[in-house]
C-alpha positions as CSV (number, residue, x, y, z in Angstrom):
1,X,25.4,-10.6,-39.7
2,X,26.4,-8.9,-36.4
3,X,22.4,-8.6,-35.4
4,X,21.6,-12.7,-36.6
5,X,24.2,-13.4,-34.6
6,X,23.0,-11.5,-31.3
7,X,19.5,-12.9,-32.4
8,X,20.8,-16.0,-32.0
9,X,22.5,-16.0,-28.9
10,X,19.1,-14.7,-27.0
11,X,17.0,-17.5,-28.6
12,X,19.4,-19.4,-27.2
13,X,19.1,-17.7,-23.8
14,X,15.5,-17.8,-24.2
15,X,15.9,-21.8,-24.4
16,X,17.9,-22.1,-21.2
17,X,15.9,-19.9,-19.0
18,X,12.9,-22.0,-19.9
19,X,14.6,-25.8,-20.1
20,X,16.6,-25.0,-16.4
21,X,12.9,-24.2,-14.9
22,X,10.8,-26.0,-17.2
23,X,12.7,-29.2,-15.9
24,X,13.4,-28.4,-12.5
25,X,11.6,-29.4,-9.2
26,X,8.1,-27.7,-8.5
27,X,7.9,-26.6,-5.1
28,X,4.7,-24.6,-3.1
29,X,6.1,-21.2,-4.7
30,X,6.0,-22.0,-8.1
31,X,2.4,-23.9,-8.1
32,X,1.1,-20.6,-6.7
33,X,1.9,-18.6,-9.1
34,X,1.0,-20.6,-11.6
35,X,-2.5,-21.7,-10.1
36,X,-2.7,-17.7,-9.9
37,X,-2.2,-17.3,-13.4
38,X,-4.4,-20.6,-14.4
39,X,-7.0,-18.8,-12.3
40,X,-7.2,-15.7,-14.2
41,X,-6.8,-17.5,-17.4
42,X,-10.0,-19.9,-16.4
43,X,-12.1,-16.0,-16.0
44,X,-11.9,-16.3,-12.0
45,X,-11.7,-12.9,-10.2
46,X,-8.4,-11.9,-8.1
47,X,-8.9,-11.9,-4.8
48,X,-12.8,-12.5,-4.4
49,X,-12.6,-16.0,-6.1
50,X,-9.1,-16.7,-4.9
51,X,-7.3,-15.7,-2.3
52,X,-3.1,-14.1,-2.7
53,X,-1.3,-11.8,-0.8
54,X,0.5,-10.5,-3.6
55,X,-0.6,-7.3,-6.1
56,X,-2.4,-8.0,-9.0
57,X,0.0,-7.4,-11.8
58,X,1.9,-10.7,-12.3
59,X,-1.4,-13.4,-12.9
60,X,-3.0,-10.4,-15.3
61,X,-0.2,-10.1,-17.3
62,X,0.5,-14.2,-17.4
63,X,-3.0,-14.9,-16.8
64,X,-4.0,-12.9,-20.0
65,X,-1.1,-14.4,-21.8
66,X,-2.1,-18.1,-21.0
67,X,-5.7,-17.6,-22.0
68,X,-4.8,-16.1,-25.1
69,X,-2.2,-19.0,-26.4
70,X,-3.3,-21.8,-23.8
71,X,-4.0,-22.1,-19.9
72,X,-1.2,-24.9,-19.8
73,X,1.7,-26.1,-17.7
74,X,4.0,-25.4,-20.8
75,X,3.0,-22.1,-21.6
76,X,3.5,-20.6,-18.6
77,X,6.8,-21.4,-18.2
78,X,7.6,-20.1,-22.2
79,X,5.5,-16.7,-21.6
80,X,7.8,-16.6,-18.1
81,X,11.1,-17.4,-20.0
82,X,10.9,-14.1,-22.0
83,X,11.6,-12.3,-18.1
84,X,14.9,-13.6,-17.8
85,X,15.9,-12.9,-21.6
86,X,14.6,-9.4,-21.6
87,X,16.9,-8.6,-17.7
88,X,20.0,-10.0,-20.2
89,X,18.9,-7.7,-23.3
90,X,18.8,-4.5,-21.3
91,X,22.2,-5.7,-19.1
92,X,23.9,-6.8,-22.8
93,X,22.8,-3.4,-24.3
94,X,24.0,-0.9,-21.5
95,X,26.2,-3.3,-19.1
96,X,27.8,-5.6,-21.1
97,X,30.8,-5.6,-18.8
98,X,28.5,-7.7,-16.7
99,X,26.6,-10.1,-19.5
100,X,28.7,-13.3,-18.5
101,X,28.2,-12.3,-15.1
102,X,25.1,-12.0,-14.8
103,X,23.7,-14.7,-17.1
104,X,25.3,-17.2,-14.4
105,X,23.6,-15.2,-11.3
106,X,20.0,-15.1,-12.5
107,X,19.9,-18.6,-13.5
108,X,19.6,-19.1,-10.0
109,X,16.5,-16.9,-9.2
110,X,15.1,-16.9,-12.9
111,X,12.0,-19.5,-11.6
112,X,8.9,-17.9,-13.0
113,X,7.6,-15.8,-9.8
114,X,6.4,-12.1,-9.6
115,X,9.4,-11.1,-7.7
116,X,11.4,-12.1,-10.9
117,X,9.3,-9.5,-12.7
118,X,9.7,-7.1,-9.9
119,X,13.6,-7.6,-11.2
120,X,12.8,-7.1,-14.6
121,X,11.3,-3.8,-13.8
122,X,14.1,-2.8,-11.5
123,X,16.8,-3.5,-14.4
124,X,14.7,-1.0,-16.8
125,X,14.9,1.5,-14.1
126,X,18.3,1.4,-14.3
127,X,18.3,2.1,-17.8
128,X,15.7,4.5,-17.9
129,X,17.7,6.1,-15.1
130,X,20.9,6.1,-16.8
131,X,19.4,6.9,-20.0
132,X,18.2,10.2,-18.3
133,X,14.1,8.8,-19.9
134,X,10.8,10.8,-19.2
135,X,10.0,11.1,-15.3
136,X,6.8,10.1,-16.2
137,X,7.2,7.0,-17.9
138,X,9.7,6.1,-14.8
139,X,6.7,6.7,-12.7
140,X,4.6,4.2,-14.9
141,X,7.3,1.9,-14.4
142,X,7.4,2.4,-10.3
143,X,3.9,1.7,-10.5
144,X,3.9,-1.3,-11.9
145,X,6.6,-2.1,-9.7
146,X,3.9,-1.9,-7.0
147,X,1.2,-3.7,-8.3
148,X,3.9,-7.1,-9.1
149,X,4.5,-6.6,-5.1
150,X,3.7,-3.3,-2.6
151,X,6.6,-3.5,-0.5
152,X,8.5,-2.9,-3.8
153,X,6.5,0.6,-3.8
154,X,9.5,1.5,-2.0
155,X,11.5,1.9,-4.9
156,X,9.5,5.3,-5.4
157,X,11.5,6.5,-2.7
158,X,14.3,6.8,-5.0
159,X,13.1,9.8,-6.7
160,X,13.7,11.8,-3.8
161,X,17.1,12.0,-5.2
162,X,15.8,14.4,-7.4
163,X,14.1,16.7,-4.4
164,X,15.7,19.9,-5.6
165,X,13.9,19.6,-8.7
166,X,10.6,19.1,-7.2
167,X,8.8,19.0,-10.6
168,X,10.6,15.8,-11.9
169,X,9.3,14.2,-8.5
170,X,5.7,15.3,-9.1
171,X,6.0,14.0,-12.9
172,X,7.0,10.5,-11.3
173,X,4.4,10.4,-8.4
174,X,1.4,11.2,-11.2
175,X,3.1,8.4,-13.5
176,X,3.0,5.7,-10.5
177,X,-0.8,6.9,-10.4
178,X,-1.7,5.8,-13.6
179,X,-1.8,2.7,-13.5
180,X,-3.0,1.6,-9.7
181,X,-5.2,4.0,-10.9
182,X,-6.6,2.0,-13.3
183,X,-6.2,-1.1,-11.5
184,X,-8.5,0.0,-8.6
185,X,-11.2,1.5,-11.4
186,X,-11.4,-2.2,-12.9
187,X,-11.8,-3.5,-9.2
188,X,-14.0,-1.3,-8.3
189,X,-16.5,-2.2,-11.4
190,X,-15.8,-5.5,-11.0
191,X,-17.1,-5.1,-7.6
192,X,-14.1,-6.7,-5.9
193,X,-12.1,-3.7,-4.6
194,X,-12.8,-4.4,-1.1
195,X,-11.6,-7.5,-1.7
196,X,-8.3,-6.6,-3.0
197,X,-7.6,-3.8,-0.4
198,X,-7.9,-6.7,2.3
199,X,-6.1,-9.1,0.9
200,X,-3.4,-7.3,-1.0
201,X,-2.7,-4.7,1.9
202,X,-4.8,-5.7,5.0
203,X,-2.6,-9.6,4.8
204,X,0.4,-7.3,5.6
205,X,-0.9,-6.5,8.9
206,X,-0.5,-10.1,9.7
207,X,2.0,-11.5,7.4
208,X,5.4,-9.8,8.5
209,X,4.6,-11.3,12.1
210,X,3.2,-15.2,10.9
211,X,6.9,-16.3,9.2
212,X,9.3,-17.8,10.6
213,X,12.5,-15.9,9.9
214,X,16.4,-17.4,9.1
215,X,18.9,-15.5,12.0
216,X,21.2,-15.7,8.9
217,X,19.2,-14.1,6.7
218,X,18.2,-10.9,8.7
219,X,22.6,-10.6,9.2
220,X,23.0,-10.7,5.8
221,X,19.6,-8.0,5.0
222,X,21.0,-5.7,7.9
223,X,25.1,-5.8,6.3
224,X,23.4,-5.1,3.1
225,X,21.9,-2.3,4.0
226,X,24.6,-0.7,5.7
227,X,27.2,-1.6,3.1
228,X,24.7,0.5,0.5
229,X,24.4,3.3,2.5
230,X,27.8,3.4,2.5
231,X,28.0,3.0,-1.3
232,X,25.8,5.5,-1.9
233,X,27.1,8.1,0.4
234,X,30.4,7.6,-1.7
235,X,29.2,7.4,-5.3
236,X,25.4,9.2,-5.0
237,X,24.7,7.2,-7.8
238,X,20.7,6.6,-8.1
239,X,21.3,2.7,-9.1
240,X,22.4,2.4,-6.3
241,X,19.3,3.9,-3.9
242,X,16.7,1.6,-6.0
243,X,19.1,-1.5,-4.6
244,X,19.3,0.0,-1.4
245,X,14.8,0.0,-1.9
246,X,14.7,-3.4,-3.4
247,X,16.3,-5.2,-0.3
248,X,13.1,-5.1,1.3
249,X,12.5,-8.1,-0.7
250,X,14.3,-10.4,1.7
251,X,11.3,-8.7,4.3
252,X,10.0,-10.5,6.1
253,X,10.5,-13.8,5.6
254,X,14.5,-13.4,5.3
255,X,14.8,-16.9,3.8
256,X,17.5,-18.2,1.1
257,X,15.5,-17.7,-1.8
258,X,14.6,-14.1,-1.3
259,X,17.7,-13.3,0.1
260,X,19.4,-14.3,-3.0
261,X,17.1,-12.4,-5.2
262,X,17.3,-9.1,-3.2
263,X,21.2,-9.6,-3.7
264,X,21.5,-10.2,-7.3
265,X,21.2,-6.0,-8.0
266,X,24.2,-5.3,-5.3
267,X,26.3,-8.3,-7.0
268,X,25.7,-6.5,-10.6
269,X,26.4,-2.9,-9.1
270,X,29.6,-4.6,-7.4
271,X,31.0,-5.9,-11.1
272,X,30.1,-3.5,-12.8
273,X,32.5,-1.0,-10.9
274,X,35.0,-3.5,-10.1
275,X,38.5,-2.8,-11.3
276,X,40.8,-5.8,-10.3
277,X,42.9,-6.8,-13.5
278,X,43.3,-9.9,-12.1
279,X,39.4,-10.4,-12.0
280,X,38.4,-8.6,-15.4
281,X,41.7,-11.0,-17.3
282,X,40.5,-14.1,-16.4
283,X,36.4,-13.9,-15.5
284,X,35.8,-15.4,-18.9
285,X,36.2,-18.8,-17.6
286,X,32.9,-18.0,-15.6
287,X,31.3,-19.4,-18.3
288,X,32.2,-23.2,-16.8
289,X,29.6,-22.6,-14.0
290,X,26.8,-22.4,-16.4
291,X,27.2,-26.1,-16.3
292,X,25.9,-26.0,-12.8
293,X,22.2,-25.2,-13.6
294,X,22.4,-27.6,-16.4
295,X,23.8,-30.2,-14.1
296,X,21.0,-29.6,-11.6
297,X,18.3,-30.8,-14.6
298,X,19.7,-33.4,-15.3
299,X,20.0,-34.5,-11.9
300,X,16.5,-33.7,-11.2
301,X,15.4,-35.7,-14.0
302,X,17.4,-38.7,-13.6
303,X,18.1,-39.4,-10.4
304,X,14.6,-37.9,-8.2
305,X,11.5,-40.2,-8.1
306,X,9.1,-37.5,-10.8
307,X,6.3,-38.5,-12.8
308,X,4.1,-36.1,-15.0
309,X,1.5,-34.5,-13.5
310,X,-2.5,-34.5,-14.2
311,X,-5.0,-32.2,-14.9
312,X,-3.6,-28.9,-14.7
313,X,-0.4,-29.8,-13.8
314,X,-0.4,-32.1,-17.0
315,X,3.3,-31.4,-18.9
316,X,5.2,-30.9,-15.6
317,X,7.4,-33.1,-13.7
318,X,6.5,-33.3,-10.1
319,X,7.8,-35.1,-7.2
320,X,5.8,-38.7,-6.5
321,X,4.9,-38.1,-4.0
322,X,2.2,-35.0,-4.4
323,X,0.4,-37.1,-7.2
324,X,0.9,-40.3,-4.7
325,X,-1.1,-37.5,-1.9
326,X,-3.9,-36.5,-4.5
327,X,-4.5,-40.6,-5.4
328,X,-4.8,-41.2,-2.1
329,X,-7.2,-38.5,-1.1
330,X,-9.1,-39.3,-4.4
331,X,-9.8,-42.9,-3.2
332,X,-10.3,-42.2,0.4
333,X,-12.6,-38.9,0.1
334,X,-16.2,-38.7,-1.3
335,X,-17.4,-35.4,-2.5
336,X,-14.7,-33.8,-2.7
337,X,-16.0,-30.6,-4.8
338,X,-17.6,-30.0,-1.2
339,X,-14.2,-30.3,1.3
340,X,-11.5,-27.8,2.0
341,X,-8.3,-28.8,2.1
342,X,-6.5,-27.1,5.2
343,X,-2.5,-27.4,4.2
344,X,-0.1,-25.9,2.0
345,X,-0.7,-28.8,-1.0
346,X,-4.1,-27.4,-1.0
347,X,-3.5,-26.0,-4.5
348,X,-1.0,-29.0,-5.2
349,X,-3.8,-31.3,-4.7
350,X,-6.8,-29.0,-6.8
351,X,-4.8,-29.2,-9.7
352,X,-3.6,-32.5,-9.7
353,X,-7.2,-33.6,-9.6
354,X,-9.3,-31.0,-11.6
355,X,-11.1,-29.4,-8.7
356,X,-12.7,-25.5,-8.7
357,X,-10.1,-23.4,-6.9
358,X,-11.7,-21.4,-4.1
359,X,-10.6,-18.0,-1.7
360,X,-9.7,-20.4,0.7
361,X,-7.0,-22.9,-1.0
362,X,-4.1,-20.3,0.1
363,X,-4.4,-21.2,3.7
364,X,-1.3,-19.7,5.5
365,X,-1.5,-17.0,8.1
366,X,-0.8,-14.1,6.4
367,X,-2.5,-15.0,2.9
368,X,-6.1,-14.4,4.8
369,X,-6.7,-10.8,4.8
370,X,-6.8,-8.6,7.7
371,X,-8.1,-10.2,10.7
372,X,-8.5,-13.2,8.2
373,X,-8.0,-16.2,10.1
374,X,-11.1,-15.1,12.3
375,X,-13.2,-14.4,9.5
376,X,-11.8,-17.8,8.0
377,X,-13.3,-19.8,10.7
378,X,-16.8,-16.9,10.6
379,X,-17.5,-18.4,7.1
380,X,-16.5,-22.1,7.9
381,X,-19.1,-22.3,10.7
382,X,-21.2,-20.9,8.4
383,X,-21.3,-23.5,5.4
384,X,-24.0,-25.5,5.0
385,X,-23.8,-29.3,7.6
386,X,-22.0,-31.9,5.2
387,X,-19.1,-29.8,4.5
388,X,-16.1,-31.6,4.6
389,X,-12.5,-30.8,5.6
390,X,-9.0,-32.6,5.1
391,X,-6.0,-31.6,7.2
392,X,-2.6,-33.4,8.5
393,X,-3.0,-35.4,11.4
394,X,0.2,-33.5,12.7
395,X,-0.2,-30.0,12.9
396,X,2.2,-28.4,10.1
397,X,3.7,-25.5,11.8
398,X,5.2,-22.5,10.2
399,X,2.4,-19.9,8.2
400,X,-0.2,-23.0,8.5
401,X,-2.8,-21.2,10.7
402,X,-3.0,-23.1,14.4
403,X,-6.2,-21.3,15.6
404,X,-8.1,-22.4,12.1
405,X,-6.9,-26.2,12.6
406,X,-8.0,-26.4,16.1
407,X,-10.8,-24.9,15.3
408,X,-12.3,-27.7,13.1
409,X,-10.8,-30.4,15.0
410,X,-12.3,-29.3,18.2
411,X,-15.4,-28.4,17.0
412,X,-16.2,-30.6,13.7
413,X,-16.6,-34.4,13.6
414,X,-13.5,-36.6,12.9
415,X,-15.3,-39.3,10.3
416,X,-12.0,-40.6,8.7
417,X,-8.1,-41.2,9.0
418,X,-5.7,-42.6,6.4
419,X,-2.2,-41.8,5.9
420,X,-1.3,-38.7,7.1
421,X,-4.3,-37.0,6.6
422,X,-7.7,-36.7,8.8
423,X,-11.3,-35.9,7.6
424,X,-13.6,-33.6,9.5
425,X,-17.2,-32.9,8.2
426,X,-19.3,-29.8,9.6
């Protein structure tokens, strides 16, 4: 009776990880990593048919998953809801002090992302960890860690708690081998490992100094990591040097959203050594707040101006006005399997209206490679004459790439304006 019940209450988890995302607003983020996964699904290879900064293990895993049981809107968020439900299995198996807890945090950060996998993997770490678990299957596990996201190929550095027992060390650094290993084999026969080298690890050249970073943010990242240096020098718990690791998340873009992420581990190390009587009596009206994420559907949904999307994006709720964008380009753009579109939407727009994604539809300073906005505007001049090009009228700021758009405009011919947008051709 005791396991139907606990059965229960994670199909039930399972249901609002995926209804608080399924039916919440899509921004830039999330159609990314979903037109990443939709990619791999549709048989295009990472990084030479499509461009991402990121390591490749988040659109294989998804990718595989969505064109096994359908390369849709709605099973992308399912296969995605499992992340969230497995973090509370292993926290309600070996930290159930922190269940309630933590359920609330991580419905916050539980959008379906590869950094939310990265946090999946740091949560089995800490089990594997505490469990005391073969150094080599922890290495497997930092691994893959680095193939959802390299900077998190920090975490490794953790094992150097073990440095007086230098074997366990080399049993971890052979297990992280295994499976980049295996990753750079595939590239290399798929004839793409140049390819992922330069956009994978050459972007970072170029990336950390293209955002624009929140003041706030890099105050909270630098009391972070002072407070868990301190921690650690107090406790010398491991836990609590893969937190320590994992706040290079917030790096280097120090915004809200990775902020928050990169602090949900310190919150649950917090908890689950806090000893206030006061706290631990009456924390089980916590529970209240899990209204709030409920609340924000439902708000989303009935009060924002969303209609369904189209083509790819068919089964999701969308803000108006991307579809209104994609209508309007539609009607006002011939040819449009020959133009480039030079903004952030690019992949909001593609998949709204069934177009062939291409290495170029991630175009944000940064996401290009090393050196890639010079070898961006190398393989624009040398397109065939005809080729089109939609960008804002106004210049975009932020990651958008300045030298690329004034590139086209000062060089290609201006042959149509509507809205907000302006068409070049080559």
């Amino acid at each position: 009776m005791k396991k139907f019940k606990v059965f229960c209450l994670f199909c039930l988890l399972f249901i609002f990880s995926f209804v608080i995302n399924y039916f919440s607003i899509a921004n830039n983020d999330l159609i990314w990593n979903y037109g990443f996964c939709y990619n791999v699904a549709n048989g295009l290879d990472m990084y030479s048919d499509f461009n991402m900064v990121i390591t490749p293990l988040y659109p294989t895993i998804f990718g595989l998953i969505m064109k096994l049981l359908g390369n849709n809107m709605l099973m992308f968020f399912l296969s995605n809801a499992i992340l969230p439900t497995l973090i509370f299995f292993i926290i309600y198996k070996n930290y159930k002090k922190v269940f309630l807890e933590m359920i609330l945090l991580l419905s916050f950060v539980s959008n379906p992302n590869y950094n939310l996998l990265c946090l999946f993997f740091l949560f089995l770490l800490f089990y594997l960890e505490d469990k005391k678990k073969n150094d080599y299957i922890i290495g497997i596990v930092l691994g893959l860690v680095f193939l959802t996201k390299s900077p998190m190929g920090l975490l490794s550095l953790a094992s150097l708690y073990y440095i007086k027992d230098i074997r366990k060390v080399i049993k971890r650094a052979f297990g992280f081998l295994i499976p980049n290993l295996i990753f750079i084999v595939y590239f290399y026969f798929n004839n793409n490992l140049i390819d992922y080298f330069n956009y994978a690890f050459g972007s970072l050249l170029d990336f950390a100094t293209k955002n624009v970073r929140s003041t706030f943010g890099i105050v909270i990242f630098i009391m972070s990591i002072i407070y868990l240096i301190y921690l650690f020098r107090k406790k010398k718990d491991i836990k609590i040097l893969y937190i320590l690791f994992f706040q290079i998340m917030s790096y280097p873009i120090f915004n809200g959203t990775h902020i928050l992420i990169s602090a949900v581990p310190t919150i649950f190390y917090i908890l689950l050594n806090i000893e206030n009587k006061f706290y631990l009596k009456y924390k089980k009206f916590l529970a209240i707040f899990l209204i709030c994420p409920i609340l924000s559907v439902i708000f989303q949904v009935g009060f924002l101006d969303l209609k369904n999307g189209t083509n790819a994006l068919e089964g999701k709720l969308i803000e108006s006005k991307y579809l209104d964008d994609s209508i309007k380009i539609k009607q006002n753009v011939d040819n449009l399997e020959n133009t480039y579109f030079i903004m952030y939407e690019a992949y909001y727009n593609k998949l709204l209206l069934g177009l062939d994604i291409n290495k170029y539809d991630v175009m944000l300073s940064g996401n290009l490679g090393y050196d890639g906005e010079k070898k961006a505007i190398e393989y624009f001049d040398s397109l065939s004459m005809g080729t089109k090009f939609i960008l804002f009228r106004e210049y975009e700021g932020g990651q958008a790439p300045l030298s690329i758009y004034n590139h086209i405009k000062n060089n290609y011919d201006l042959i149509k304006t509507f809205d907000k947008y302006e068409v070049y051709i080559k």
